[in-house]
Backbone as CSV, one residue per row, in Angstrom:
resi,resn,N_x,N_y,N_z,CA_x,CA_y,CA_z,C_x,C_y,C_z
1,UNK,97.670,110.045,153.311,98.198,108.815,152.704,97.119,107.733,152.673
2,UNK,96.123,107.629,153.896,95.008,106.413,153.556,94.057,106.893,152.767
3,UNK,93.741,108.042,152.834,92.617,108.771,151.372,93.234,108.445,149.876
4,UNK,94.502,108.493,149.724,95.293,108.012,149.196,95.134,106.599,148.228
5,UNK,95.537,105.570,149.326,95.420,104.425,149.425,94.147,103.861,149.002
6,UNK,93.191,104.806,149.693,91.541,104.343,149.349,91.246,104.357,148.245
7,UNK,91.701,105.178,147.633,91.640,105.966,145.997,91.961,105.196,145.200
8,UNK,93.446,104.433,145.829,93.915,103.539,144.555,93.099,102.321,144.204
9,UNK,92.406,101.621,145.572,92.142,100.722,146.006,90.780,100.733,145.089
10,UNK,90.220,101.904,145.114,88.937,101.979,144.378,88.716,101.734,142.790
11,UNK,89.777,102.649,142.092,90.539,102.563,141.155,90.787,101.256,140.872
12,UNK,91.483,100.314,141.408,91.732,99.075,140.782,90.791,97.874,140.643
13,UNK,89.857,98.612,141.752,88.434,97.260,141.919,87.707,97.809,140.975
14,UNK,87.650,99.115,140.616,86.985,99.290,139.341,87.141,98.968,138.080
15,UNK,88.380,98.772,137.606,89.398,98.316,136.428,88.832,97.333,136.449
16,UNK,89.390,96.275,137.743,88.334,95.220,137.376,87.531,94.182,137.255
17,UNK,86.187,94.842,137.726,84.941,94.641,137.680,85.072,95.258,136.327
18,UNK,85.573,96.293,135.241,85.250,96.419,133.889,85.534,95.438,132.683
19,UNK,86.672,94.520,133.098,87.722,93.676,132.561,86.476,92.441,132.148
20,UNK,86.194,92.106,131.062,86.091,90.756,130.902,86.819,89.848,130.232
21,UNK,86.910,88.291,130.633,87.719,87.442,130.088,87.140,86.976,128.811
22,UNK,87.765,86.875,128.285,87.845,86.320,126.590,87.979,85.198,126.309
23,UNK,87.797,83.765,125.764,88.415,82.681,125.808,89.589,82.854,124.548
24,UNK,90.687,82.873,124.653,91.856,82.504,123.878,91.596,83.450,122.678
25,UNK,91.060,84.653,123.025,90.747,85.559,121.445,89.341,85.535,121.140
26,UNK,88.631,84.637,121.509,87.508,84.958,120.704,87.011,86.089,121.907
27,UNK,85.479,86.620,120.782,84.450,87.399,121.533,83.619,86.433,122.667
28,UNK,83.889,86.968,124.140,83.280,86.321,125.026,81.728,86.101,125.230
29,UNK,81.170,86.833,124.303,79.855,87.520,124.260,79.071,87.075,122.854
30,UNK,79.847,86.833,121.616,79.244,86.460,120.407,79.842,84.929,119.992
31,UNK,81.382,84.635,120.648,81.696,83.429,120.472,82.615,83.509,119.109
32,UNK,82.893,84.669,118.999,83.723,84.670,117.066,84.857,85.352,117.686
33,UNK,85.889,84.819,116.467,87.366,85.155,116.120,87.014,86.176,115.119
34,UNK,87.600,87.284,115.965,87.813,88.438,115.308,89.049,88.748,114.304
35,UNK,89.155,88.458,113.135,90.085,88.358,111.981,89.253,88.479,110.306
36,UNK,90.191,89.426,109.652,89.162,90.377,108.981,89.545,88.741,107.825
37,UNK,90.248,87.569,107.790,90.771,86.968,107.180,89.259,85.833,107.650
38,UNK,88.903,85.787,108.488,88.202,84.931,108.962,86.459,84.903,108.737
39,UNK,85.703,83.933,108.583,84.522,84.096,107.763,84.139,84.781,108.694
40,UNK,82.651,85.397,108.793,81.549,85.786,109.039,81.135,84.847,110.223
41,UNK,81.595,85.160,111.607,80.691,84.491,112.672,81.185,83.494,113.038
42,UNK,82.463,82.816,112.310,83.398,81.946,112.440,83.534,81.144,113.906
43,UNK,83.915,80.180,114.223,84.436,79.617,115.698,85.229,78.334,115.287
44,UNK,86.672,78.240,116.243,87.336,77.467,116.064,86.223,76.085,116.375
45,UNK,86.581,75.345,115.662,85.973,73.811,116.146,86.901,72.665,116.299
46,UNK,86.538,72.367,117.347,87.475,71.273,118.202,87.755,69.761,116.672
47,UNK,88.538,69.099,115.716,87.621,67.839,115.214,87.463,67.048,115.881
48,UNK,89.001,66.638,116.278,89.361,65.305,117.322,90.511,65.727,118.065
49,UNK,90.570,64.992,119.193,91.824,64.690,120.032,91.694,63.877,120.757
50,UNK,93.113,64.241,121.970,93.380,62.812,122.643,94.172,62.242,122.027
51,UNK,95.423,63.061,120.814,96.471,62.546,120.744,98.070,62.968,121.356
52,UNK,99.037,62.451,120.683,100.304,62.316,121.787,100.986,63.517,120.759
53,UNK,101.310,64.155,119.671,101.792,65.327,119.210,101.800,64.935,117.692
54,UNK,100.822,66.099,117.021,100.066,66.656,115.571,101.033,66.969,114.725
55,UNK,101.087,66.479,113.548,101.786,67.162,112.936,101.882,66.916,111.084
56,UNK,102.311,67.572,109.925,102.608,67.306,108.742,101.201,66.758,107.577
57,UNK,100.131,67.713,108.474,98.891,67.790,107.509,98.960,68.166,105.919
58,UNK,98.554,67.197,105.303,98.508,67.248,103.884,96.644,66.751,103.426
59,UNK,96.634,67.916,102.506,95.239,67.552,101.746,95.088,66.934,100.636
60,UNK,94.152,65.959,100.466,93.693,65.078,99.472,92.970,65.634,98.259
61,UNK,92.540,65.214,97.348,91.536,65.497,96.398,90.150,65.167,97.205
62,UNK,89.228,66.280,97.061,88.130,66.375,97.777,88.149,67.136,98.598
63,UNK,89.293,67.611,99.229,89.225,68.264,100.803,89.664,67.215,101.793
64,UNK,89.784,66.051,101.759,89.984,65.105,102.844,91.564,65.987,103.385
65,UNK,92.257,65.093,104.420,93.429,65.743,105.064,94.109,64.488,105.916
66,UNK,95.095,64.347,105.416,96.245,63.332,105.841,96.726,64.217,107.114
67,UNK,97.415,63.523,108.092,98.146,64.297,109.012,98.771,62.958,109.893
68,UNK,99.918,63.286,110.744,100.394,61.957,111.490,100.276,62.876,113.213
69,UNK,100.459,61.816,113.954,100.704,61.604,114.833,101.813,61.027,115.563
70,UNK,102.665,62.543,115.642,104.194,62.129,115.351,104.523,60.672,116.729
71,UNK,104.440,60.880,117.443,105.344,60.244,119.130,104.750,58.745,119.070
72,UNK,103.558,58.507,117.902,103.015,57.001,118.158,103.484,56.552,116.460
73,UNK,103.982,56.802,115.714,103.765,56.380,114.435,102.459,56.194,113.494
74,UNK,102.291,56.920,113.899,100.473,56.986,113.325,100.388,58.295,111.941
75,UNK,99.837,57.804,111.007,99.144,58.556,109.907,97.764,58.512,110.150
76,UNK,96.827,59.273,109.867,95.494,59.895,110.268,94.974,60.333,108.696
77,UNK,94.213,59.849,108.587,93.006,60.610,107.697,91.458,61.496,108.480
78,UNK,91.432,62.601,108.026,90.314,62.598,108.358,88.811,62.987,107.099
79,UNK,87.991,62.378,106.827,87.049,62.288,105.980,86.221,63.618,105.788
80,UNK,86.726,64.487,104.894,86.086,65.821,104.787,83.855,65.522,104.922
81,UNK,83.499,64.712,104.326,82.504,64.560,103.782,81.649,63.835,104.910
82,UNK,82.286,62.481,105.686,81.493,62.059,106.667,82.319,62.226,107.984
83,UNK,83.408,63.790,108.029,83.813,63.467,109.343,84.536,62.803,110.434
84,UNK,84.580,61.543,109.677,84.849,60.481,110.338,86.485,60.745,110.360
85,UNK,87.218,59.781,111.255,88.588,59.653,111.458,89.365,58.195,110.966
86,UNK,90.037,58.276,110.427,90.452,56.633,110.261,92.061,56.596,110.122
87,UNK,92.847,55.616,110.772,94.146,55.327,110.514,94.667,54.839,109.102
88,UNK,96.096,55.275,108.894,96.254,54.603,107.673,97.298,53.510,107.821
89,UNK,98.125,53.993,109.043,99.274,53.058,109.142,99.486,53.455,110.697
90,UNK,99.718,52.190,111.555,100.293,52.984,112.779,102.031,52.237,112.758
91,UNK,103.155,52.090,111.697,103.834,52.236,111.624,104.574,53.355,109.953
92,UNK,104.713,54.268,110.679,105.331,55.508,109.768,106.619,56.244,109.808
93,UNK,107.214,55.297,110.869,109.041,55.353,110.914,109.106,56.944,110.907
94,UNK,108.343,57.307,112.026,109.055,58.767,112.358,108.281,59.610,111.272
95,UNK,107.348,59.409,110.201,106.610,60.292,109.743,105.863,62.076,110.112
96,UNK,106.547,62.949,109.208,106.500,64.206,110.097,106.081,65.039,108.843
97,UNK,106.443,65.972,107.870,106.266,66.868,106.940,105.464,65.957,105.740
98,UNK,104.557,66.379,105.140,103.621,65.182,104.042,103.357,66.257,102.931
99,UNK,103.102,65.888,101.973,102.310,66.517,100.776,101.545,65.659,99.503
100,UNK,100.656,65.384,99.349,99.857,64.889,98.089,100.510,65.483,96.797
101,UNK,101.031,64.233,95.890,101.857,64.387,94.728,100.144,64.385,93.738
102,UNK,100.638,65.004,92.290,99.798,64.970,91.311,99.275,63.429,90.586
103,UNK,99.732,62.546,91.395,99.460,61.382,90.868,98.718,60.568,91.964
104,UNK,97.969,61.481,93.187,97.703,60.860,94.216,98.659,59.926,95.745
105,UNK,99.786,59.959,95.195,100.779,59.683,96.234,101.242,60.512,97.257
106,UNK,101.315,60.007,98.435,101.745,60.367,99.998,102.898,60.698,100.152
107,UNK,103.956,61.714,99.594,105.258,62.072,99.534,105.028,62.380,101.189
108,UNK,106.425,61.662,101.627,106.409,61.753,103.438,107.980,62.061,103.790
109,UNK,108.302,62.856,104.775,109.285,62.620,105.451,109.335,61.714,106.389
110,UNK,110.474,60.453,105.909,110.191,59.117,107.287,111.467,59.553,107.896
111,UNK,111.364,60.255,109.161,112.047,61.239,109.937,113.386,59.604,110.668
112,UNK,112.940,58.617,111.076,113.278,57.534,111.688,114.356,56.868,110.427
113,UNK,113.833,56.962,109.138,114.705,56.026,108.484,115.836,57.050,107.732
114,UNK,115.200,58.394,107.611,116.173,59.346,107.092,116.207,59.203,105.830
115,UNK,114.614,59.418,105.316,114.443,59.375,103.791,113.053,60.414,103.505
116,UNK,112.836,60.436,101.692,111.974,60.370,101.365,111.234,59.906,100.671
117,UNK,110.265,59.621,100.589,109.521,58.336,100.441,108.005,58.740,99.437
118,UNK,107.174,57.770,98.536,106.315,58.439,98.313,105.452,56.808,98.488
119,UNK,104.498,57.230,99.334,103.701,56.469,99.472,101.846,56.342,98.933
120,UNK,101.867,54.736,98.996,100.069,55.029,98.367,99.553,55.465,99.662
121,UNK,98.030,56.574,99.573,97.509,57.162,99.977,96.350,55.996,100.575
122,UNK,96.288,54.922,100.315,95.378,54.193,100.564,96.021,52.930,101.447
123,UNK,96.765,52.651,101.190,97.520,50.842,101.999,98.606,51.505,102.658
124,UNK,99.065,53.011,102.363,100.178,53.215,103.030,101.526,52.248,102.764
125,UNK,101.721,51.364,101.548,102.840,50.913,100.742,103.677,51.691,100.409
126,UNK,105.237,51.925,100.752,105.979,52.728,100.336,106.042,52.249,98.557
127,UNK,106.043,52.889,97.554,105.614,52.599,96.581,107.357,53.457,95.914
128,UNK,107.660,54.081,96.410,109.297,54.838,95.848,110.257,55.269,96.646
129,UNK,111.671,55.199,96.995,112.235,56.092,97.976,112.877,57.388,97.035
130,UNK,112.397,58.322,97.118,112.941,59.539,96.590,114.336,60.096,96.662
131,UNK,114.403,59.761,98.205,115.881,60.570,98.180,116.418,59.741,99.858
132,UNK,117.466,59.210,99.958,117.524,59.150,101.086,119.044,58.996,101.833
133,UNK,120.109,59.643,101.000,121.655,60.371,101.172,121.488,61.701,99.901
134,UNK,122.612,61.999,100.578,123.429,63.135,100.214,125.088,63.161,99.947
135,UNK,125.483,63.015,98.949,126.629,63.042,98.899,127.633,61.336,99.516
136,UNK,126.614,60.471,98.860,126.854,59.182,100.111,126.700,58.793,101.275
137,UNK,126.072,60.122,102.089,125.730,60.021,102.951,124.085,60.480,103.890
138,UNK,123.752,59.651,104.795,122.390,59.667,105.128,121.728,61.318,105.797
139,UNK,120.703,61.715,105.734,120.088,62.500,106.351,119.862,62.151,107.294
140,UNK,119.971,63.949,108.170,119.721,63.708,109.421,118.522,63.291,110.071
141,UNK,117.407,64.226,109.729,115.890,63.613,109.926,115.361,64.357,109.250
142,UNK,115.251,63.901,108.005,114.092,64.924,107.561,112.294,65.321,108.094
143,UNK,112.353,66.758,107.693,111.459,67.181,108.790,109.931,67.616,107.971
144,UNK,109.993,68.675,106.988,108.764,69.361,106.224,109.803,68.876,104.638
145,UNK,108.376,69.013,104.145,108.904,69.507,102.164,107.536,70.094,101.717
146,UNK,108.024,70.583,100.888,107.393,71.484,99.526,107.864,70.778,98.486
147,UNK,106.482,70.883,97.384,106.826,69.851,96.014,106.068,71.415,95.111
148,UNK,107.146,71.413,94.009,107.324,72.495,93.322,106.086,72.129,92.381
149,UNK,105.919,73.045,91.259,105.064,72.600,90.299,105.184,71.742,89.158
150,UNK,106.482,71.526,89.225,106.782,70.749,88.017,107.243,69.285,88.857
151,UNK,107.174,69.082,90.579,107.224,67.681,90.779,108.149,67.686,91.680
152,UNK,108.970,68.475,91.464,110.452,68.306,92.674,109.766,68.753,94.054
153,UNK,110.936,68.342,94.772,110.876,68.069,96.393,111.561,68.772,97.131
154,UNK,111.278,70.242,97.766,112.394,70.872,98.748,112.465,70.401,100.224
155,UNK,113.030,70.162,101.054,112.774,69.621,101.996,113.919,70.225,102.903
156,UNK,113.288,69.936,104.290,114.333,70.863,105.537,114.982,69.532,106.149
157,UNK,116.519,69.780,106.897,116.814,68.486,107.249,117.124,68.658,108.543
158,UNK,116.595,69.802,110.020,117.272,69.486,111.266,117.685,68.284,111.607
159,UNK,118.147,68.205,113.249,118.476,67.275,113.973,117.998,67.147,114.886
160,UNK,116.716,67.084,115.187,115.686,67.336,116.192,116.330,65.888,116.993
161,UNK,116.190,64.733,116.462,116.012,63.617,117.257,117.536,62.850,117.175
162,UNK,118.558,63.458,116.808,119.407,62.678,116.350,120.872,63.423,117.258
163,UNK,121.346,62.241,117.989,123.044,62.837,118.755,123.784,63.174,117.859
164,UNK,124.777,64.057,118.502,125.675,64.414,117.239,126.821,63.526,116.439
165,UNK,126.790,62.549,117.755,127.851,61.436,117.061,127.229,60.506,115.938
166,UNK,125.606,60.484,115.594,125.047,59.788,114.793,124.456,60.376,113.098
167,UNK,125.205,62.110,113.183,124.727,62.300,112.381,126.141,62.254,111.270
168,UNK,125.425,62.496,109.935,126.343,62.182,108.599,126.547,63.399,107.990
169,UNK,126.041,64.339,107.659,126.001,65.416,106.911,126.905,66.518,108.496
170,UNK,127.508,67.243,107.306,128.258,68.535,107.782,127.227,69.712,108.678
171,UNK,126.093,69.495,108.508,125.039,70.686,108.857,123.387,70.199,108.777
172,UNK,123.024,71.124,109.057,121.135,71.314,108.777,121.174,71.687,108.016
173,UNK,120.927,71.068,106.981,120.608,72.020,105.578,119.396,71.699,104.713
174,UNK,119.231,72.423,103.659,117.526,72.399,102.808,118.231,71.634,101.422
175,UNK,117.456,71.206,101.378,117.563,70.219,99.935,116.346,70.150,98.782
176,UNK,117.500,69.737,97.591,115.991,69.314,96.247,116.040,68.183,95.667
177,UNK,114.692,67.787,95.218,115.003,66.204,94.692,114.330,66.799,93.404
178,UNK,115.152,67.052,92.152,114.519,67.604,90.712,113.396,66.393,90.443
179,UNK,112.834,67.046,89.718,111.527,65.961,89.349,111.722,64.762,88.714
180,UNK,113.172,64.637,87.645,113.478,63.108,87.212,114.075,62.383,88.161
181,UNK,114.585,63.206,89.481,115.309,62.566,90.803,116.732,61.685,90.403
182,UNK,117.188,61.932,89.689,118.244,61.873,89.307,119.629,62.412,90.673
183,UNK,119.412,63.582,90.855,120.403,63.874,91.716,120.041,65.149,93.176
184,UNK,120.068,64.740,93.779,119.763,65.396,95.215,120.585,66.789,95.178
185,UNK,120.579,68.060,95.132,121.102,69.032,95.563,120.910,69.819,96.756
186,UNK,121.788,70.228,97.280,121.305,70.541,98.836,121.513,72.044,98.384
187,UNK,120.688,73.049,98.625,120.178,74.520,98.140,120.119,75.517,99.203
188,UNK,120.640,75.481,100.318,120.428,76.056,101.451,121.353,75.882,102.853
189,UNK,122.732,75.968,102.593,123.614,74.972,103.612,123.524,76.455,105.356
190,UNK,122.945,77.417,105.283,123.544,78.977,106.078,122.705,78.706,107.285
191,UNK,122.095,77.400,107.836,120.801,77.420,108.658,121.393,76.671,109.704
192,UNK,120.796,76.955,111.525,120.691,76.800,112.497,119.620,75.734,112.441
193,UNK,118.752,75.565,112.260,117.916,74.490,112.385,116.127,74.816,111.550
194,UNK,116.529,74.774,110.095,115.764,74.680,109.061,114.475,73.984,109.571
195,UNK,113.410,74.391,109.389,112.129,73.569,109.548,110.739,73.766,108.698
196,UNK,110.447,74.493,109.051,108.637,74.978,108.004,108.940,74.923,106.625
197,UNK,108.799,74.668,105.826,108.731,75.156,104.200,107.478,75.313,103.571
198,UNK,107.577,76.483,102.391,106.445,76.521,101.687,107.033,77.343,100.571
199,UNK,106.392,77.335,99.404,106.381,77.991,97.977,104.836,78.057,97.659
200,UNK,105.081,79.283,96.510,104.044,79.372,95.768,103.544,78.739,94.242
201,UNK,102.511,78.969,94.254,102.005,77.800,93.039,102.977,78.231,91.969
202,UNK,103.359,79.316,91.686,103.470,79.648,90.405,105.423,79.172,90.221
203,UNK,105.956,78.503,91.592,107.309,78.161,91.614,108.109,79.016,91.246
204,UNK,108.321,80.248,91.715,109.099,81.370,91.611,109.323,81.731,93.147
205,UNK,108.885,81.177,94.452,109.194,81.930,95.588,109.362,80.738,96.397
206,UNK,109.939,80.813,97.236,109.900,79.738,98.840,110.136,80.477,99.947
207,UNK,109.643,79.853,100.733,109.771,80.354,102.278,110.644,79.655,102.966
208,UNK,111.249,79.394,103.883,111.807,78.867,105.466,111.814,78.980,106.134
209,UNK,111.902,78.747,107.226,111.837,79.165,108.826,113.161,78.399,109.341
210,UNK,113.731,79.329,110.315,114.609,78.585,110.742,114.225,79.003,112.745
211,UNK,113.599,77.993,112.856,113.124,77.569,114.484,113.754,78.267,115.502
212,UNK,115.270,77.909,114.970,115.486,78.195,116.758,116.218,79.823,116.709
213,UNK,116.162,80.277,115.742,116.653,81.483,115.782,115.602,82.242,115.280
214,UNK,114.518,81.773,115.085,113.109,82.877,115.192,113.312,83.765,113.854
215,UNK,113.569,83.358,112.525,113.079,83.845,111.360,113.304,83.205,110.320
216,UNK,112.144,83.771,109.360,111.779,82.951,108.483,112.375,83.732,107.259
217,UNK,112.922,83.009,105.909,113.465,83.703,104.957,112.833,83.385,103.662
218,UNK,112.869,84.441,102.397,112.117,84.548,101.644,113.132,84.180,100.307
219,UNK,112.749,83.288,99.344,113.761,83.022,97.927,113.127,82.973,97.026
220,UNK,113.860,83.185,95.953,113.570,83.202,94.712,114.247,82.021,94.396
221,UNK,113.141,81.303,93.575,113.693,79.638,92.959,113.940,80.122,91.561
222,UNK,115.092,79.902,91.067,115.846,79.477,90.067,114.935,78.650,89.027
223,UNK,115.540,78.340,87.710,115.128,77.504,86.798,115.376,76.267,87.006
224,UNK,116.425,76.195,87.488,117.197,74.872,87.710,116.755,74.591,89.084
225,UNK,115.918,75.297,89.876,115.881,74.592,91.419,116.423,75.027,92.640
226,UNK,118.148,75.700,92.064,118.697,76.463,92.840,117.768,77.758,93.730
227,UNK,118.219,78.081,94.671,117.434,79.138,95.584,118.265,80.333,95.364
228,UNK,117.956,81.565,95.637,118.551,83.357,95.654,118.116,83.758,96.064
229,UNK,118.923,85.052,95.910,117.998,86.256,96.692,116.993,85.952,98.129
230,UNK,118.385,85.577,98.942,118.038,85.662,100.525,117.565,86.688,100.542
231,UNK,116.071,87.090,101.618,115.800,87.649,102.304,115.058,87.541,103.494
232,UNK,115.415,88.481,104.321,114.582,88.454,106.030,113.114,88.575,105.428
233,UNK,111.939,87.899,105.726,110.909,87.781,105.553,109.881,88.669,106.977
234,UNK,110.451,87.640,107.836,109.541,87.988,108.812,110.431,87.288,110.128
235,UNK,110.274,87.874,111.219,111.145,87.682,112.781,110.069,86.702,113.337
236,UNK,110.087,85.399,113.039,108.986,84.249,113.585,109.997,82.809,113.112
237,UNK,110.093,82.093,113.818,110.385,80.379,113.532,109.072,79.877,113.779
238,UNK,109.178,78.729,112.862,107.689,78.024,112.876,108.146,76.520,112.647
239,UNK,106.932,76.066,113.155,107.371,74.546,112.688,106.801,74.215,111.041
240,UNK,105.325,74.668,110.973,104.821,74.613,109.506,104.473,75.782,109.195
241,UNK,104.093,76.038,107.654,103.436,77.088,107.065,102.972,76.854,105.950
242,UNK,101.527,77.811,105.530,100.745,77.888,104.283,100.232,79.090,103.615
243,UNK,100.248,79.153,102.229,99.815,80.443,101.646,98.452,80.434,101.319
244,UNK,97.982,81.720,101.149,96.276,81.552,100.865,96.618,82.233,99.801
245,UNK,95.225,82.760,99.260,95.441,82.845,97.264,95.551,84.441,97.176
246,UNK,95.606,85.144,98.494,96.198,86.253,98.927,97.989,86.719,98.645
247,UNK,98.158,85.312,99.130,99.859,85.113,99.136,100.301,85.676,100.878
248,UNK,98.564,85.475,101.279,99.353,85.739,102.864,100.405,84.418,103.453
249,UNK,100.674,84.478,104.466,101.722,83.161,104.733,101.513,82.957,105.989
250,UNK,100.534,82.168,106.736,100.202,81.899,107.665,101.628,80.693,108.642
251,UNK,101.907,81.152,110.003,102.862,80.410,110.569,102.539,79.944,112.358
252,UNK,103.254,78.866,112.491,102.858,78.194,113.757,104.080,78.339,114.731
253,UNK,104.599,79.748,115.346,105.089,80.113,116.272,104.702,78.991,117.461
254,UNK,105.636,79.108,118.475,105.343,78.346,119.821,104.415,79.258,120.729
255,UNK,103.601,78.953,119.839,102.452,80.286,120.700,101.119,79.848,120.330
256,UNK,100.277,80.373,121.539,99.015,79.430,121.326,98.337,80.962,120.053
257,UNK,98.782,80.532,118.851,97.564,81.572,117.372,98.872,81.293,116.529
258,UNK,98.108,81.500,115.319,98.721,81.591,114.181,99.187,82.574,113.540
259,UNK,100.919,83.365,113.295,100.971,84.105,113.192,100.372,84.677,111.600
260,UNK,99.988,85.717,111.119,99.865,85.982,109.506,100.168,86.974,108.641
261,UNK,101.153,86.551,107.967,102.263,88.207,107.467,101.412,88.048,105.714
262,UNK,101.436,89.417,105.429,101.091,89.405,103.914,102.258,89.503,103.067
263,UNK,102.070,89.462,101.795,103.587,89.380,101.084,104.382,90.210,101.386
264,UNK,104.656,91.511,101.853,105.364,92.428,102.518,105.902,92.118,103.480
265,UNK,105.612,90.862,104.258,106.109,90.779,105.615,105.298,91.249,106.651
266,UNK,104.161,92.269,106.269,103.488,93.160,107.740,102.584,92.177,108.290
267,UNK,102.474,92.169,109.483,102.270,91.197,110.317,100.616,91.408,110.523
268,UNK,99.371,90.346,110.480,97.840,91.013,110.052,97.671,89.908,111.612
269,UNK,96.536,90.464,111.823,95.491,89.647,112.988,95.924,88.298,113.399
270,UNK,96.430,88.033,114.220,96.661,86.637,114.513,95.315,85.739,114.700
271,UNK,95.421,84.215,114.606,94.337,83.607,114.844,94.512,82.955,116.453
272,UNK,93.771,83.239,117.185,93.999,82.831,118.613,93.737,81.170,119.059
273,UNK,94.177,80.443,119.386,94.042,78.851,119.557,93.952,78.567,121.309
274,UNK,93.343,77.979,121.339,93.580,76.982,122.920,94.875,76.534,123.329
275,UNK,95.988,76.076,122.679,96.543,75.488,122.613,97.656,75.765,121.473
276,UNK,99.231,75.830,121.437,100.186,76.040,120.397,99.590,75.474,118.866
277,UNK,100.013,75.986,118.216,100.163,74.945,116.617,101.465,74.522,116.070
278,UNK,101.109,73.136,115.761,102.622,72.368,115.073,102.892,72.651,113.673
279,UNK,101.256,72.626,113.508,101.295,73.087,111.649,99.774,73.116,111.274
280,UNK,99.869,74.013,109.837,98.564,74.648,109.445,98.614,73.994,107.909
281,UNK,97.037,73.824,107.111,96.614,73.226,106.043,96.152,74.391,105.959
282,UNK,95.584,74.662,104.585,93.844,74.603,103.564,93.916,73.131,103.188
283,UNK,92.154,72.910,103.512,91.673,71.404,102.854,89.583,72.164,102.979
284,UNK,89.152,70.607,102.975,87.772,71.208,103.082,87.603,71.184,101.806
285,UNK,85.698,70.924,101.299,85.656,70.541,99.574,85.924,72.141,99.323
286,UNK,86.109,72.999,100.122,85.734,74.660,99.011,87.386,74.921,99.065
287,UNK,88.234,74.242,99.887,89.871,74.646,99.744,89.395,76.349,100.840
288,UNK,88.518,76.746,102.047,88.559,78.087,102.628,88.703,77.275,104.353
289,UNK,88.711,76.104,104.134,88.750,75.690,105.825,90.189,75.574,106.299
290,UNK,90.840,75.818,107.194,92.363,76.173,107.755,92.232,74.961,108.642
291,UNK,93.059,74.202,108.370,92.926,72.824,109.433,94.543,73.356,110.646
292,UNK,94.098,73.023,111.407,95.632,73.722,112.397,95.915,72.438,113.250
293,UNK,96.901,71.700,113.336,97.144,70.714,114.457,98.282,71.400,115.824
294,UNK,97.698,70.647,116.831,98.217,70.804,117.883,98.688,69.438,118.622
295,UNK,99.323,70.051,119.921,100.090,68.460,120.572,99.021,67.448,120.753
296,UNK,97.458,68.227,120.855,96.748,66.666,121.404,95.496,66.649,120.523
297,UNK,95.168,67.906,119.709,94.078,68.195,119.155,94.309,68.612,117.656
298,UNK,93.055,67.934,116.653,92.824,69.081,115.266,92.256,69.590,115.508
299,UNK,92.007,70.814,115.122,90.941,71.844,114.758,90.877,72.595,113.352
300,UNK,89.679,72.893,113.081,89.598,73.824,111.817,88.565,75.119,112.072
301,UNK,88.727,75.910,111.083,88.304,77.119,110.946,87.923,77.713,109.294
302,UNK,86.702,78.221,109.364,86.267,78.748,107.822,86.796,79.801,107.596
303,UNK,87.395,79.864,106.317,88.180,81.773,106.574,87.160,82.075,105.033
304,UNK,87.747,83.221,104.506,87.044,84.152,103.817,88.333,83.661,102.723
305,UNK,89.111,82.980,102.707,90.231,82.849,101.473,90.234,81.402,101.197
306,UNK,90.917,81.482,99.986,91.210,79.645,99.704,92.483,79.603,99.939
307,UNK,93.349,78.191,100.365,94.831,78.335,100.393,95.437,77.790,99.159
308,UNK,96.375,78.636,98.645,97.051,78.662,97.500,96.941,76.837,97.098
């Protein structure tokens, strides 16, 4: 039994002394993220941090990249070209899901006032309110949107921050604001707590995630806006998500990497992070840099794709 014992003992000090540590995925030895999606020699790079929780990155013309800083009211630019960081507003009433409209405007979810809003990109002036009831009555908090190609607005509405005695609507549900905004339709009432959204350029598909029940679902958009043809996509809740010109669909599980399913759903190389992700961009002047925010940090990464 101690020859035994010795044996095992040897055995396991050998294991390991073979074992080396990795930092968070990368190669401990070359310093690269191994992902066949990912450039040539690649390394996550820290931009900035030292904030209070990341979130609702939107890209500019140029590559620049809007993003807030949900817990302080803060909107963030950061300057593709010199780097630099600059505020745009440090009051953004709960500012969380963003997207750059074709006319240069800051379409925002103001999560606090229970609207949507399209703001200048420069003074941060609410310049329109898009949508901000349903049926006479207010949203709960709106959270992410997707803006179709022809202008409309899908948007997710949990109750992240809101008691139940304060909310107005029957449910969490996904909504559209048609492009003359004329009338709000809510397109999605079957959800536990709706969050990530994304579509493709060509406005024939959308995605969802629904958070707390860990999957994300796949639709076909209608002419009119309406959504169909539910399907199970992929077994992941996310808070954000983005397509590359692949039509892969990159997602920000509560997990420190990014999960990445191809249009099939099959699940490819994750990207490994320091730290969870709240939500993922393409920005950067070439549209191939993956901007990823986290609770206290941005970071980006060069991949081998552009995002849709």
């Amino acid at each position: 039994m101690k020859v035994l014992i010795v044996a095992l003992v040897v055995i396991l000090a050998a294991s390991c002394l073979a074992w080396e540590p990795k930092a968070w995925g990368q190669d401990a030895k070359q310093g690269r993220i191994s992902n066949s999606l990912v450039a040539e020699g690649a390394q996550l790079e820290t931009l900035a941090e030292g904030f209070t929780f990341l979130e609702g990155p939107a890209v500019a013309q140029g590559g620049d990249l809007y993003f807030v800083d949900l817990r302080v009211n803060k909107i963030l630019r950061w300057d593709w070209k010199t780097r630099k960081l600059t505020t745009l507003t440090n009051d953004s009433h709960g500012a969380n899901g963003m997207q750059m409209d074709a006319q240069g405007r800051l379409i925002v979810c103001q999560g606090d006032l229970r609207r949507i809003v399209a703001m200048d990109s420069q003074t941060a002036e609410v310049l329109e309110v898009l949508a901000d009831k349903y049926d006479g009555k207010r949203f709960n908090n709106p959270n992410d949107l997707w803006m179709d190609p022809q202008g409309g607005v899908y948007f997710t509405d949990p109750a992240y921050s809101r008691k139940k005695e304060d909310l107005e609507q029957d449910g969490r549900h996904v909504y559209y604001i048609p492009p003359d905004g004329k009338r709000v339709a809510k397109v999605a009432d079957d959800f536990n707590t709706p969050n990530g959204i994304v579509g493709t350029p060509d406005g024939k598909t959308l995605y969802i995630t629904d958070r707390r029940l860990g999957r994300t679902y796949r639709y076909s958009i209608q002419p009119d806006g309406s959504l169909a043809d539910k399907r199970l996509f992929c077994k992941v809740g996310a808070d954000g998500m983005t397509l590359d010109e692949q039509g892969n669909l990159y997602t920000t599980p509560q997990a420190k990497e990014i999960r990445i399913y191809n249009p099939d759903g099959e699940q490819l190389d994750p990207i490994p992070l320091p730290a969870a992700a709240s939500n993922v961009c393409f920005a950067g002047e070439d549209g191939k840099s993956l901007f990823i925010t986290t609770a206290n940090a941005l970071y980006a990464i060069p991949l081998k794709v552009t995002g849709q």
